[in-house]
N, C-alpha and C positions, 0 to 999 in steps of 0.2 A: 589484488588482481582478481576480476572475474575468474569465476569457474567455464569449464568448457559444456557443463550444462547450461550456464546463465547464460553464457554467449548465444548458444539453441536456441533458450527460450525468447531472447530477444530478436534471433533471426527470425521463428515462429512468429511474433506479434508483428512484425516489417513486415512482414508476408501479409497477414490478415490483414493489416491497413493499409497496405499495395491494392488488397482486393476490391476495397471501399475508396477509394480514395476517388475525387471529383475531376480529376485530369490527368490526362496520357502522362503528362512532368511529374506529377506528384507520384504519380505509380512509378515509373522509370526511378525516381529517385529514391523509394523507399524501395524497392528490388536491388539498388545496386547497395544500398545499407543494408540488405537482408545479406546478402552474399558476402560484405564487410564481414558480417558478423559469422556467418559461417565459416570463414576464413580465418579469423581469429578464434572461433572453436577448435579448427583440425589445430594451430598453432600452439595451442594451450593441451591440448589432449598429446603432440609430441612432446614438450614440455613437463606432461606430468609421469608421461611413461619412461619419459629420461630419467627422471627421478627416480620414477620407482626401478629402474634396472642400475642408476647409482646405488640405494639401499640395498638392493639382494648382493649385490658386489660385494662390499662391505662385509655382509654375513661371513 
């Protein structure tokens, strides 16, 4: 499973190729796969913080 930085970075590159891109569709489409991805970053970053407050528990 992606990391919640890897998810970033690919929201980052959707963005940069949102900017370049040759059509109002292709933009729009790679904006809402930039936000996918952000979305699945915050969902992987609760994810890991669940974890890590399972492990302090444990202690």
């Amino acid at each position: 499973m992606p990391t919640r930085t890897e998810h970033i970075h690919e929201a980052e590159r959707l963005e940069r190729q949102a900017e370049i891109a040759d059509n109002a569709h292709a933009r729009a489409a790679l904006r809402r796969m930039a936000q996918a991805s952000r979305g699945a970053a915050a969902l992987v970053g609760m994810f890991e913080a669940s974890d890590e407050d399972c492990s302090l528990a444990r202690l």
